[in-house]
C-alpha positions in Angstrom: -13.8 -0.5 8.7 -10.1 -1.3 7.5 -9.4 1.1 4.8 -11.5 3.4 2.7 -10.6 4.8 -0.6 -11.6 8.9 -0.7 -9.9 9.4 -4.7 -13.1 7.1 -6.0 -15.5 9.5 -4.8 -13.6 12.3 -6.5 -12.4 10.3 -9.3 -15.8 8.9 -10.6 -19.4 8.3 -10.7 -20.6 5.4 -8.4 -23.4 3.8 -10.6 -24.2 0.8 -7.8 -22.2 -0.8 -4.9 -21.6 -4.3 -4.7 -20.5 -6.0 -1.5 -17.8 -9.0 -2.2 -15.9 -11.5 -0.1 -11.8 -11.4 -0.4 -9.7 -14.7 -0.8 -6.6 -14.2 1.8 -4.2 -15.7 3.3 -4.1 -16.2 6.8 -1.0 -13.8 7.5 -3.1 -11.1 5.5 -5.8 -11.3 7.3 -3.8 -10.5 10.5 -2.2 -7.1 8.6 -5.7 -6.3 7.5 -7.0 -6.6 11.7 -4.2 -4.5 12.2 -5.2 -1.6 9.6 -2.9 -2.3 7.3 -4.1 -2.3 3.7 -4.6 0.8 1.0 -6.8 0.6 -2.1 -5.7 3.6 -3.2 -4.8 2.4 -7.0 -6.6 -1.1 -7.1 -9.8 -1.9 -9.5 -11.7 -5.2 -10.1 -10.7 -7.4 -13.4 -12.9 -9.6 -15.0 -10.8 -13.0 -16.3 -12.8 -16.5 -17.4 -15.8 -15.2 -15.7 -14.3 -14.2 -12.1 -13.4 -11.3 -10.3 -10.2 -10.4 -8.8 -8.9 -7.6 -7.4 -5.6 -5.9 -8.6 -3.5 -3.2 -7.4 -4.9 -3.7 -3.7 -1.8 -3.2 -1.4 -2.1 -5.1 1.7 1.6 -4.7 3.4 3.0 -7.7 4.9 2.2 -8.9 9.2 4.9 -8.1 11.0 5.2 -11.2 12.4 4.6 -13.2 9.6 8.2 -14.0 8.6 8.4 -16.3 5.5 4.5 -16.8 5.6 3.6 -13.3 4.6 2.7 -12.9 0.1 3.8 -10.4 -2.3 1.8 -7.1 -0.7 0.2 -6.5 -4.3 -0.3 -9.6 -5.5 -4.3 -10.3 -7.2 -7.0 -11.1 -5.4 -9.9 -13.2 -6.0 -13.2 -11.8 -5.0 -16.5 -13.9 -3.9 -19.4 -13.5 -5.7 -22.2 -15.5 -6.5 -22.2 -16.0 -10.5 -25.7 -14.1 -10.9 -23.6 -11.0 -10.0 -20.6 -11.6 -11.8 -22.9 -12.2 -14.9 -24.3 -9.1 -14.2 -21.2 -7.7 -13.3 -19.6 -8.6 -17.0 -22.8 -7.2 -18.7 -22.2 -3.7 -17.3 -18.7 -3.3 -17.7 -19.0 -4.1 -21.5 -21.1 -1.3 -21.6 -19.1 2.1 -22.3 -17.1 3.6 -19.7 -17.5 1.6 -16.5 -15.0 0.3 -14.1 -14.9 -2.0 -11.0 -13.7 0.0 -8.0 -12.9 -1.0 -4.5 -14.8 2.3 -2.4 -13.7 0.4 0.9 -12.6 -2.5 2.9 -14.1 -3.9 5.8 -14.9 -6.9 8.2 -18.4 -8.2 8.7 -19.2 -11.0 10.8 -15.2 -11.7 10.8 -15.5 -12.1 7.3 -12.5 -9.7 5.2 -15.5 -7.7 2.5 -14.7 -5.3 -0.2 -17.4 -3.2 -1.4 -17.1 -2.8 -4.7 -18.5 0.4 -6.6 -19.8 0.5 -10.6 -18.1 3.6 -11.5 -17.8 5.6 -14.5 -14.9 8.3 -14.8 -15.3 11.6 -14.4 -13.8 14.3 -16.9 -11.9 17.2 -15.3 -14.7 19.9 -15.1 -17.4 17.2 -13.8 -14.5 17.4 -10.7 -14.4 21.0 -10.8 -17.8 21.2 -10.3 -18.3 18.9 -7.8 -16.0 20.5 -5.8 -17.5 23.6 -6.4 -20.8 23.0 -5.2 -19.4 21.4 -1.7 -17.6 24.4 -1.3 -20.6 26.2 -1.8 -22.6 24.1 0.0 -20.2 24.0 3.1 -20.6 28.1 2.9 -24.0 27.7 3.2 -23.4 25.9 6.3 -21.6 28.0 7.9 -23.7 31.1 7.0 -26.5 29.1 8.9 -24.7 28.5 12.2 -24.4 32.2 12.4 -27.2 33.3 12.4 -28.9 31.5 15.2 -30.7 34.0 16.8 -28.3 34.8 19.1 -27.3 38.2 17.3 
């Protein structure tokens, strides 16, 4: 795994995952085998019936000189059009986004899994955080009481 992005978990309700392939260039590819990348403010557009991603900061190889791209520039993601049809369909409906949840290689391939996500208001956060605190108390209430007392 390259990078992973924590905020969507917190930030919104993951509907379905989608896995996509990433159109790079070569010096990108490099930065991302070196860890390099952050998706911490990049979603998926929709434009003339393909994906891309936006936002997705991949910073420039160190030894890429005047090969290396603009670190934030779009993206275009690989899909088969069956999905992206789907895709389009979905994100009409009210509320849902395209969200990068992480960034990985398969195979050698550069992949993006891409989450269906809806937004979540400010108390649908304060509960969830709520109930993993109370579940990590739980926990830990648990491992106490082992026997061993």
């Amino acid at each position: 795994m390259i990078c992973q992005n924590k905020k969507a978990w917190h930030n919104y309700f993951i509907e379905d995952k989608y896995q996509a392939g990433i159109s790079l260039l070569g010096t990108e590819v490099k930065s991302l085998r070196e860890g390099k990348a952050n998706l911490g403010d990049s979603y998926g557009k929709i434009k003339n019936g393909e994906i891309f991603l936006v936002d997705a900061h991949i910073s420039p190889y160190t030894h890429g000189n005047r090969f290396n791209s603009d670190p934030l520039r779009t993206r275009k993601l690989l899909l088969h059009k069956k999905e992206i049809r789907r895709l389009i369909g979905k994100i009409q409906e009210k509320g849902f986004t395209l969200i990068p949840l992480r960034l990985y290689f398969s195979n050698g391939k550069a992949k993006v899994e891409l989450g269906l996500a809806k937004g979540k208001k400010l108390f649908d956060k304060r509960e969830t955080i709520k109930r993993k605190t109370m579940e990590r108390d739980m926990e830990r209430g648990r491992k106490g009481f082992d026997g061993d007392r």
